[in-house]
N, C-alpha and C positions, 0 to 999 in steps of 0.2 A: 464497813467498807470491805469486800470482796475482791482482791488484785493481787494478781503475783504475774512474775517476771522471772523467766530462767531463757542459761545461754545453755543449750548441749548439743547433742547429735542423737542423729537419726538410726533407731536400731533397726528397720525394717524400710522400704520401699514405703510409700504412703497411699495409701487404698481411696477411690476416690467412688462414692456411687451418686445414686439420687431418693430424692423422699418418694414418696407418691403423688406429689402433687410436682415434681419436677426441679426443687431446689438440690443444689449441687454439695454436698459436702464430705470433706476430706478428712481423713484419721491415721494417725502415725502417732508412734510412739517418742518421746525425745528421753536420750540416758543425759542426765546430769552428774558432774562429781561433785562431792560434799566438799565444802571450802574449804574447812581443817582437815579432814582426811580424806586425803586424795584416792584411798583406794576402795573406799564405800561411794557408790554411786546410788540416787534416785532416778524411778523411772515415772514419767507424767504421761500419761495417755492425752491426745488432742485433739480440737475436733477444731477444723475450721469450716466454715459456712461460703455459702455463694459463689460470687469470682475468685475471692479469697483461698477458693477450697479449689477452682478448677489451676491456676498458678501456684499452689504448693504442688499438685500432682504431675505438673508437667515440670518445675523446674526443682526441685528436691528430688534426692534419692537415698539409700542407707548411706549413712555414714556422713552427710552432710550436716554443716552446724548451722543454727537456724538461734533466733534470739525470739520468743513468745511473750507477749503481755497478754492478758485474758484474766478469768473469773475461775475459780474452782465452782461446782458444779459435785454437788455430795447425791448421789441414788440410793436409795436403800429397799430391799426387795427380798422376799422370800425364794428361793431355787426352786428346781423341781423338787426337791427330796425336802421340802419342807424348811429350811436353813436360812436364818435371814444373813443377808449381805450387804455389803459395803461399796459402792463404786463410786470411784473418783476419776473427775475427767476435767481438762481445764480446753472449757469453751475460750476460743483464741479470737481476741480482736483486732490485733496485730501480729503478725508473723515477717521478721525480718530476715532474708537471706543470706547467711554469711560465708559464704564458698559456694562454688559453681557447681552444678550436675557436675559436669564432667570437662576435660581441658581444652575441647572444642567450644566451648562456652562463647557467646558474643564478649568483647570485656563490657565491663562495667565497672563502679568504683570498687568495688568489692573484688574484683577479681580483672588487674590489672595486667594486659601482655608483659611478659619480660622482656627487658631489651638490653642487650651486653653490653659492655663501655667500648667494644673493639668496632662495634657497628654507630657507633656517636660520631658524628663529626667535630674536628676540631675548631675550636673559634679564638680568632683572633684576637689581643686585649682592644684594639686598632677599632673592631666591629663592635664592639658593646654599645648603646646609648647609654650612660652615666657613669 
């Protein structure tokens, strides 16, 4: 089985183009912190596909936390200079949004307006049903 799941953010803007045949997809990098030590971070490079790929480009930006499920994805290829290489990419099946672009955002559950106690109205014990 092939599955992994990480919560982080977004160190870059997220790049979005198309194949040659007109499929849409999205790449961004996500930094992770390691659980026990908070000050060593992993980075997962991501590739989302499809619709998928055109809603992370529009609603993601650096610095946004995003929660990934997907497959690792191993390449291994010689360089120009002869050198063989390693690339790791985690194809995303899921991509969950966890904070807004930016504070103009529509809300959603994730990203609820604030509202002060001094703008609440008061209610009555009198008005409650139960």
């Amino acid at each position: 089985m092939n599955k992994i799941q990480i919560i982080g953010r977004l160190t870059a803007d997220p790049e979005l183009r198309s194949t040659g045949s007109g499929v849409q997809v999205c790449s961004f990098t996500v930094a992770v912190n390691r659980r026990f030590n908070r000050e060593e971070t992993d980075f997962f490079p991501v590739t989302v596909w499809r619709e998928a790929a055109v809603n992370c480009n529009k609603f993601l930006a650096k610095g946004s936390q995003v929660g990934v499920c997907g497959s690792l994805q191993i390449r291994r290829y010689d360089d120009k200079d002869g050198i063989k290489r390693t690339a790791i990419d985690l194809q995303a099946d899921e991509v969950e949004f966890l904070s807004a672009r930016n504070e103009s955002a529509p809300a959603s559950p994730n990203n609820k307006p604030e509202v002060k106690v001094s703008e609440l109205d008061e209610v009555e014990d009198d008005d409650m049903p139960f």
